[in-house]
KEKOL-255072 format. One record per residue (C-alpha): residue in one letter; z, y, x. Coordinates in steps of 0.5 Angstrom, whole numbers, plus 500, padded with zeros to 3 digits. Layout:
AZYX
...
// end
This chain:
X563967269
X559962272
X565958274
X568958266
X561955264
X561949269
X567946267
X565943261
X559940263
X563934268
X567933261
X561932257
X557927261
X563923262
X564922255
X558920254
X558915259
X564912256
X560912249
X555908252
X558904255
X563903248
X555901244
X552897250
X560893249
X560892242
X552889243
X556884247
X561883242
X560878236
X564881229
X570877231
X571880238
X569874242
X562875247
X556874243
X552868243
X546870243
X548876248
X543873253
X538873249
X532877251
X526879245
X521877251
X521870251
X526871258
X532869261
X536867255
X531866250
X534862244
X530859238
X532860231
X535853232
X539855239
X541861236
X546857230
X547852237
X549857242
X556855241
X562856246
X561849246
X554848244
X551850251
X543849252
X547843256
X548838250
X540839249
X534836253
X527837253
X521832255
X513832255
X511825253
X504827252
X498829252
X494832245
X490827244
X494820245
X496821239
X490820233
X493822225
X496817222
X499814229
X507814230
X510812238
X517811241
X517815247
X522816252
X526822253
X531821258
X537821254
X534817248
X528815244
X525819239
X520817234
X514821235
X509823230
X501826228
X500827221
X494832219
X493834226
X501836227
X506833231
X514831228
X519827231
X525824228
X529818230
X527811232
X531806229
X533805222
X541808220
X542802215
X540796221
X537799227
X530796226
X526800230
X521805225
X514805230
X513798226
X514801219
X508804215
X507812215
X504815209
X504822205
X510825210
X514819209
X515812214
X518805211
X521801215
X519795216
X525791215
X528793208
X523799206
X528804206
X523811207
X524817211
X521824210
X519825216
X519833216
X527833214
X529826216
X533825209
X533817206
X529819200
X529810198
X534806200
X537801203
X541805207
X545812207
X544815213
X538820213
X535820221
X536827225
X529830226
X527834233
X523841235
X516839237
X511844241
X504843244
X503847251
X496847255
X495840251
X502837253
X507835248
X514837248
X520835244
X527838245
X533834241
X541834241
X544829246
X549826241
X543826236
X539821241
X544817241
X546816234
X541816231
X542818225
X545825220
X549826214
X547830210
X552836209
X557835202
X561840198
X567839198
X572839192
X575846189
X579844183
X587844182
X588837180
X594834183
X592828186
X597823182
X594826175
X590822170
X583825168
X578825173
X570828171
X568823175
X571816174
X567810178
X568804179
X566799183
X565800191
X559797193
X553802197
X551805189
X558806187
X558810194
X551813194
X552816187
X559819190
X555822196
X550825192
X554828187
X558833194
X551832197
X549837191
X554841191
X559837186
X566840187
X569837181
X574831183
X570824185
X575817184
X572811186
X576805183
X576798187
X579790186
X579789192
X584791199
X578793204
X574800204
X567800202
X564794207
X557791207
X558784204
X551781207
X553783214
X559777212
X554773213
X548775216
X552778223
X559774224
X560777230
X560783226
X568787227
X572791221
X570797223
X562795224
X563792217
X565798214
X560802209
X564809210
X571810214
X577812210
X577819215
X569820211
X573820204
X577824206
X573829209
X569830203
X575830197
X573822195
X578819192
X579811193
X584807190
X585800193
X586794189
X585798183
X582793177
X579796170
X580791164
X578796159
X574801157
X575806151
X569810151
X571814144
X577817148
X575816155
X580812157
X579807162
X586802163
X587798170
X591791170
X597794172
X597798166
X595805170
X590809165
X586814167
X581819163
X574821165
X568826163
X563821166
X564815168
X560810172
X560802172
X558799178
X561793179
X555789182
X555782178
X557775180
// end
């Protein structure tokens, strides 16, 4: 009797022991099979501990490798109202105080690289000292132009009256952050004519009101109409910086248009505009309809 009882039991504990294991493998486990990044991680503050930032970072390829920490301060180095360019090995940051909090974003201007520790910091905001273009200093958008490209911000902790700042590599070394676009979600064959938005002209307000619409969640389709034979380039660099190559000259590449569903046509002039059938007809007879249209040729 004794015997018949204690066969079970083996039974019992063995296949518990392999749902255990199941649970303990799935926790390891993200939803598509492959090992949880965050799998690591421990709620202590341990080995592994991972903030809400490394947490989206923890990539297979996104390891803590490609960040870095420094201290590069002391609490009171810094007075409200003072910004400082610090060193944290792998690149600079702009390193802030404000209303007795701390923030660091980059140190160089994305539209000419002037260094923003000579700009003014007011309201949450740093102008640079060059051209005036204004930053927030809490998400590092370009709230003012010249410029597009916003600044890359970084994490700041204070421990035992030291300050921290833990960055991106690559974000140290560019120096600047494009704001994340939408991309274009209508059915419309790239050869037909009618666009929502027809824009003509390629110089840095034609291109900035096409990244803003995708910047807004925009999803309809963006044509940008030029004269001339080159992608959108920074005239005044003709000029003031001749040693500059094509590619330094170009305000965005061909890749960027592409990436984000802005449709540019070269060597494309306008001649007229028929604002009662939204019609807009090109030298070579070509003839496109719009819902909004936008002139922006600039003057001469």
């Amino acid at each position: 009797m004794g015997g018949c009882l204690s066969k079970p039991k083996p039974v019992e504990v063995k296949v518990e022991l392999t749902l255990l294991e199941k649970e303990k493998e799935a926790d390891l486990m993200s939803p598509n099979g492959k090992a949880s990044p965050f799998s690591e991680c421990r709620p202590n503050g341990s080995l592994g501990h991972c903030s809400d930032e490394d947490s989206a970072a923890l990539r297979p390829s996104h390891k803590h490798r490609d960040y870095i920490e420094a201290t590069v301060c002391h609490v009171k180095d810094l007075e409200n109202g003072q910004m400082r360019e610090v060193d944290l090995g792998a690149g600079r940051a702009l390193l802030i105080k404000e209303h007795g909090e701390f923030s660091a974003i980059g140190h160089k201007c994305p539209h000419y690289g002037a260094p923003l520790v000579k700009g003014v910091l007011s309201k949450g905001h740093v102008r640079c000292p060059w051209h005036g273009a204004c930053f927030s200093i809490a998400t590092g958008d370009i709230e003012d132009f010249p410029g597009l490209d916003s600044l890359p911000t970084f994490q700041v902790r204070v421990e035992k009256d030291k300050v921290i700042i833990r960055a991106n590599k690559q974000a140290l070394q560019t120096q600047r952050r494009t704001k994340a676009m939408a991309k274009c979600s209508a059915v419309i064959n790239s050869s037909t004519s009618f666009s929502h938005v027809l824009i003509i002209g390629s110089g840095p307000v034609a291109l900035v009101c096409a990244e803003t619409l995708r910047q807004e969640g925009f999803t309809d389709r963006i044509v940008m109409c030029t004269m001339e034979k080159h992608p959108p380039y920074d005239r005044p660099k003709l000029s003031k910086s001749l040693e500059s190559t094509a590619e330094q000259l170009q305000l965005r590449s061909m890749e960027f248009f592409q990436n984000h569903d802005i449709e540019l046509l070269l060597e494309k002039e306008a001649v007229s505009v028929d604002v009662k059938t939204k019609t807009v007809t090109f030298q070579d007879g070509y003839k496109m309809e719009y819902r909004k249209l936008l002139i922006a040729t600039g003057s001469k």
